[in-house]
C-alpha atoms as one frame of an Amber mdcrd trajectory, in Angstrom:
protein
 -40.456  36.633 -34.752 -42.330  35.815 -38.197 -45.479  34.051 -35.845 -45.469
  36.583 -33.414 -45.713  38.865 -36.166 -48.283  36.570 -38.043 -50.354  36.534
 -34.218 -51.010  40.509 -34.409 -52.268  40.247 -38.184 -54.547  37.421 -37.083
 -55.560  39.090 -33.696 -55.925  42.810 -35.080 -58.154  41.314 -38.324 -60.658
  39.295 -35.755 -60.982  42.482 -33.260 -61.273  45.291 -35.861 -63.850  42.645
 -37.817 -65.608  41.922 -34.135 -65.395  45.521 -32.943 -65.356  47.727 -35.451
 -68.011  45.728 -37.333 -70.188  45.975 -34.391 -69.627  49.861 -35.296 -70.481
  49.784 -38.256 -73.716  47.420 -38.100 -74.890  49.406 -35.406 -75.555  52.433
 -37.766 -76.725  49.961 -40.252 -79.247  48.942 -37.708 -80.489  52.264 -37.016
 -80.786  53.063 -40.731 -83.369  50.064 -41.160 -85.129  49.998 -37.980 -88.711
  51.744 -37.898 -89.105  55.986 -37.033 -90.578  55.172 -33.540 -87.268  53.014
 -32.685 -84.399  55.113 -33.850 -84.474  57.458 -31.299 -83.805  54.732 -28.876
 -81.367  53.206 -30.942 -79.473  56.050 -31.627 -78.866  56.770 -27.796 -78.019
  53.241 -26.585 -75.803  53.555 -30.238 -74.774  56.380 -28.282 -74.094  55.256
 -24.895 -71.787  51.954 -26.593 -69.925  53.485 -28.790 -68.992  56.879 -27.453
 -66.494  55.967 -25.357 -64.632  53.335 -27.539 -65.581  54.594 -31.683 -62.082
  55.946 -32.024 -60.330  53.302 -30.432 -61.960  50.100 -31.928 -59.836  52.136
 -35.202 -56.045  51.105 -33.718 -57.017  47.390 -35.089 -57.328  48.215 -38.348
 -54.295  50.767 -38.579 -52.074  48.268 -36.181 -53.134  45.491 -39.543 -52.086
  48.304 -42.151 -48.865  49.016 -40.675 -47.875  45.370 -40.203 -48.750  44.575
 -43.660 -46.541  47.611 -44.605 -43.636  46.820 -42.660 -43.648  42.516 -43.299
 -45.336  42.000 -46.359 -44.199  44.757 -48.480 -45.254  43.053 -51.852 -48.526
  41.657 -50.790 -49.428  45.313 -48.933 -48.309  46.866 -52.122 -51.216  44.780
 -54.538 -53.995  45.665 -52.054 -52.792  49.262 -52.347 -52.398  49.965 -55.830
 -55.373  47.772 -57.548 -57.738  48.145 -54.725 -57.518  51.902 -54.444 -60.569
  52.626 -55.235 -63.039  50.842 -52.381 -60.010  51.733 -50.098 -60.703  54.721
 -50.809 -64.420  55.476 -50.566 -63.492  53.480 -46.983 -61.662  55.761 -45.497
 -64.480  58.773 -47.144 -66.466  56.068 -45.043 -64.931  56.269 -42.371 -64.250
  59.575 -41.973 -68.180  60.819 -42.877 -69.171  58.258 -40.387 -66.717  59.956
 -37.646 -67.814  63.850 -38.405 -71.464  62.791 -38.623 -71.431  60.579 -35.079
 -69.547  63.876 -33.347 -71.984  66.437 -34.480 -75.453  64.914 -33.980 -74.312
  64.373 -30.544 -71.989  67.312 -29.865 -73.315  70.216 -32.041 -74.703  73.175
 -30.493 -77.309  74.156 -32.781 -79.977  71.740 -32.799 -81.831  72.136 -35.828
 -82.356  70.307 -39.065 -78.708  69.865 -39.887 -79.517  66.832 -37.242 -81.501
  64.768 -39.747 -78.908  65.413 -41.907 -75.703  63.820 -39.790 -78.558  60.968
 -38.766 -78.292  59.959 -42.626 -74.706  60.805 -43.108 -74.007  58.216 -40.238
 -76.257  55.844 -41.096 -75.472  55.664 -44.558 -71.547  55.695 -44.131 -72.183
  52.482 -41.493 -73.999  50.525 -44.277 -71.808  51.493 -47.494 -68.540  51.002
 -45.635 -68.585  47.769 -44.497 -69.675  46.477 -47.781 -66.627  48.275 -49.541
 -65.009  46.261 -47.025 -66.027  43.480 -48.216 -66.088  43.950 -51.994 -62.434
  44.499 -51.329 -61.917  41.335 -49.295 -63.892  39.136 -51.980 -61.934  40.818
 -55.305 -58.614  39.912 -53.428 -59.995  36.173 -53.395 -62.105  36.574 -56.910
 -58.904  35.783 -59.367 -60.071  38.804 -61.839 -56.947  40.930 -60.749 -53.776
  41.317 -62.628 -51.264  43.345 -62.540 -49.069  45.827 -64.723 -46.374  43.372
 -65.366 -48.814  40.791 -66.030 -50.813  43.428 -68.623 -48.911  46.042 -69.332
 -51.218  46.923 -71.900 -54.671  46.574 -70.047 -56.441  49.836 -69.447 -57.624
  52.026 -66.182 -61.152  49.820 -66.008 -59.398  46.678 -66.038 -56.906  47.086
 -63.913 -58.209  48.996 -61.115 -62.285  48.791 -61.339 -63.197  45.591 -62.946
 -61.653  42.842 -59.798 -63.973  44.581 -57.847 -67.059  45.200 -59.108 -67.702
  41.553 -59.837 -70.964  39.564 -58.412 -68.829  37.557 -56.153 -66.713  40.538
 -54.216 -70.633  42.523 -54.366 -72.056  39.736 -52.836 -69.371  39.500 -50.192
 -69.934  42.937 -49.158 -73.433  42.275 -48.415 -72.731  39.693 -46.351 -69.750
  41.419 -44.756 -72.505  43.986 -44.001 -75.222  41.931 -42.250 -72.369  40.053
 -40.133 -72.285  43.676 -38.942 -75.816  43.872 -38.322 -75.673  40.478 -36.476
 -72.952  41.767 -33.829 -74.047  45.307 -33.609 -77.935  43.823 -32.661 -76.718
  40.385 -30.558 -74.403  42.957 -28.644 -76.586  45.482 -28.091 -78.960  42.890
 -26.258 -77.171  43.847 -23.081 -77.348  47.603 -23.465 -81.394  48.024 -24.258
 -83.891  47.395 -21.153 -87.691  46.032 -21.381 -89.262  46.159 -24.620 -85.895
  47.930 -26.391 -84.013  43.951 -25.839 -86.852  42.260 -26.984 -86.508  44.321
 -30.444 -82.893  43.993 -30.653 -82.734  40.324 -29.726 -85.379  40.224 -32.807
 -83.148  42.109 -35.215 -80.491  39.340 -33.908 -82.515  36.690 -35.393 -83.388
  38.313 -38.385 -79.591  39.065 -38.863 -78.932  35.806 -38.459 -80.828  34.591
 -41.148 -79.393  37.222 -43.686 -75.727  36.042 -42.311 -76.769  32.273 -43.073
 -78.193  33.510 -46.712 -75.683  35.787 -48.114 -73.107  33.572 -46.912 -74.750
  30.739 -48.957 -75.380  32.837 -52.312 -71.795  34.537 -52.215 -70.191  30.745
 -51.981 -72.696  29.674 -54.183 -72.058  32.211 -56.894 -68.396  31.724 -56.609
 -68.212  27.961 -57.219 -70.846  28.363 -60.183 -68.419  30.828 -61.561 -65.590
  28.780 -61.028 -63.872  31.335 -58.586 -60.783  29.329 -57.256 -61.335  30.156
 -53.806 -64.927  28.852 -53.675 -63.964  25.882 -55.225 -61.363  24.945 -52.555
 -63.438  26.378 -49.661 -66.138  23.976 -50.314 -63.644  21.168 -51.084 -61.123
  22.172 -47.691 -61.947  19.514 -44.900 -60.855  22.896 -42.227 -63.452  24.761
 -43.909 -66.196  22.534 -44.314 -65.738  21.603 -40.928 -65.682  25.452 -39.533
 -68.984  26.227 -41.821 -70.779  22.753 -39.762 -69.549  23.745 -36.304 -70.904
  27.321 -37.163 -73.995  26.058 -38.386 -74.299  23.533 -35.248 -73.823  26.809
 -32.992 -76.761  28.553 -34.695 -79.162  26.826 -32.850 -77.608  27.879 -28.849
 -76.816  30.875 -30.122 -80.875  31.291 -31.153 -81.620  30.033 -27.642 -79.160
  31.982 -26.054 -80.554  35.111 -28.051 -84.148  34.181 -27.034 -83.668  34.334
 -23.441 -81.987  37.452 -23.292 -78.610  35.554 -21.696 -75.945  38.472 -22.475
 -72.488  36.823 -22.159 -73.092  33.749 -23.821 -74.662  35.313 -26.562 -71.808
  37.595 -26.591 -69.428  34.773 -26.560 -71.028  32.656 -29.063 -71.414  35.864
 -31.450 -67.737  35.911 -31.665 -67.227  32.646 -32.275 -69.205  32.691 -35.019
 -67.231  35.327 -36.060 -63.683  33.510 -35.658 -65.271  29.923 -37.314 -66.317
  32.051 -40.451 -63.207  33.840 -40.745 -60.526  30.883 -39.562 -63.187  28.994
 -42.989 -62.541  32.040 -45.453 -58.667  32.640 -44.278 -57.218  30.443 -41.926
 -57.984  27.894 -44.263 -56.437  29.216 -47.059 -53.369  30.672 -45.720 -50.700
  31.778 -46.850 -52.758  32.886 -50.511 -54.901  35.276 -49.603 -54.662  37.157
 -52.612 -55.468  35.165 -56.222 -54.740  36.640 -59.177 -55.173  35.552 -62.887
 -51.952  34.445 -62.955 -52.607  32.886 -59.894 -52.262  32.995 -55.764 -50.174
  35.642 -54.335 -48.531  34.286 -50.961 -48.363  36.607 -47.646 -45.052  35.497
 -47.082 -43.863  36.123 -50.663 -41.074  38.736 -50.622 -41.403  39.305 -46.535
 -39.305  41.753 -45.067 -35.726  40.449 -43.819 -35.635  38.449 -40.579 -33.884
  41.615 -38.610 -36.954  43.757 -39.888 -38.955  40.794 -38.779 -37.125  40.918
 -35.159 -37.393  44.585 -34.515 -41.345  44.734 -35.788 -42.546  41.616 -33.597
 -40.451  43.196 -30.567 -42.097  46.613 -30.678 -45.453  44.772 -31.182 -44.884
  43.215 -28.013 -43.900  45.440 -26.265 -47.109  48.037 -28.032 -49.291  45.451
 -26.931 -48.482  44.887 -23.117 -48.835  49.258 -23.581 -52.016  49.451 -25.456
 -54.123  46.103 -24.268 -53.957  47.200 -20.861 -55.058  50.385 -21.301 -58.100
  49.224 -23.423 -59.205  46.713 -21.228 -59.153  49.364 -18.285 -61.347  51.644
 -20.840 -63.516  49.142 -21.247 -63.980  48.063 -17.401 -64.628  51.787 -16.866
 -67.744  52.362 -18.996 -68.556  49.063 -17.500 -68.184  47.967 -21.056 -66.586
  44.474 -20.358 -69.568  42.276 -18.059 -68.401  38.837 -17.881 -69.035  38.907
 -14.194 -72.369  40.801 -14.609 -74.866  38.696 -16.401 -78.191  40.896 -16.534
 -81.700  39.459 -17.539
């Protein structure tokens, strides 16, 4: 049951990152975009993510609870020394949720509109790059822990891993991989002129993707961050980062024409090549320390916890996914058979 297990921790990581980072980089979009396009953006924002906000949220908590269960000691470093940007996450999170309800759903129109406009746009950009920052201090080797320094102090411990060039850097780009879904998907929502200006953001997103990604690996390896130094050394990763790059170029065209399911499709594969080169690669040390990796499997739960955890997940799963998809076919959300031009 360990791989089926180790399938929902992959599978819940790509949607949440595909899905909910489509969330986020949707508000991030609106927050950059010029005064005469927001209003537009904010109602096809609207229109995509009213029906599904809340529920593009089970991927992360289904990851959280996994982690909990499996990987007791691995969950328990990401809890205690990344607190902090966990923290202002959730705040995130949570701002992003009350502001999206009451510019749509409050009764008194009035000012206090302008103000949940800023509270959602600003909670879509900040939260994704905590998010990030998180992800690259895990991978930075600056953390340690209490038994490792028992006599290092608050800063050290619990701010310091984190508030590094490399894991700020890795926010950013975390952040405009957002932008890059939230605009590429929102091609096939917009009509007339409102495509044309998302399928531009696209490309501009694309670019910022292609840069960040560059300077965060960059500033990693010239640091000598363990993890950059192996990523641009691994034969997987080097060889996800060219196919990625190779795709750029029918995923511009794709984008260009206004072709909605292929540049869909291609979006997400971008997605899965970038994170199969940062992770899949690396596996099972996702976590590096001073003192060193930290495995996944290190310290996993027993096998019988291990049996009764990937059971209920399969059985969760032939529950949830079905209801989902039939969510998504109902606010004609899922269009593989409807290509529109």
């Amino acid at each position: 049951m360990l791989y089926v297990v180790l399938l929902f921790v992959v599978v819940s990581f790509f949607l949440y990152v595909l899905l909910g980072g489509a969330d986020f980089g949707a508000g991030t979009l609106e927050l950059f975009s010029a005064p005469d396009h927001k209003k537009s953006i904010k109602k096809t924002v609207y229109s995509v993510m009213g029906p599904v906000w809340e529920a593009n949220h089970i991927w992360i908590i289904i990851l959280i609870v996994i982690l909990w269960i499996a990987f007791p000691d691995f969950y328990n470093i990401i809890i205690i020394y990344m607190h902090i940007p966990l923290t202002l996450i959730l705040l995130g999170i949570t701002l992003r949720g009350v502001a999206f309800v009451f510019r749509h759903y409050d009764a008194v129109k009035d000012n206090s509109q302008h103000l949940y406009d800023r509270m959602f746009e600003f909670s879509c950009l900040v939260t994704p790059i905590f998010l990030g920052m998180t992800f690259g201090a895990l991978l930075n080797g600056d953390i340690q822990t209490l038994e490792q320094a028992p006599n290092a102090d608050f800063y050290d411990l619990y701010v310091y891993p984190w508030l590094q060039p490399f894991p700020i850097l890795t926010g950013f780009f975390f952040s405009t991989l957002c932008v890059f879904l939230a605009a590429t998907f929102l091609i096939g929502e917009a009509q007339d002129y409102e495509k044309r200006m998302y399928m531009r953001k696209a490309r501009v997103a694309i670019i910022a993707v292609v840069f960040f990604g560059f300077i965060t690996i960059g500033t990693g390896y010239v640091q000598g961050n363990e993890f950059s130094m192996e990523f641009v050394t691994n034969p997987l990763a080097i060889g996800a980062v060219t196919l990625s790059g190779i795709l750029l170029y029918p995923l511009w065209r794709v984008i260009q024409i206004g072709r909605v399911i292929w540049s869909r499709f291609l979006a997400g594969l971008q997605v899965l090549l970038i994170l199969f080169a940062a992770i899949g690669t690396h596996f099972p040390n996702l976590i590096i320390t001073k003192q060193g990796p930290v495995s996944l499997l290190d310290h996993a739960a027993p096998e019988k916890v291990m049996d009764v955890l990937g059971i209920s997940l399969i059985i969760g799963g032939a529950l949830i996914i079905p209801g989902l998809i039939h969510l998504l076919k109902s606010f004609r959300m899922i269009k593989v058979l409807e290509e529109r031009d």
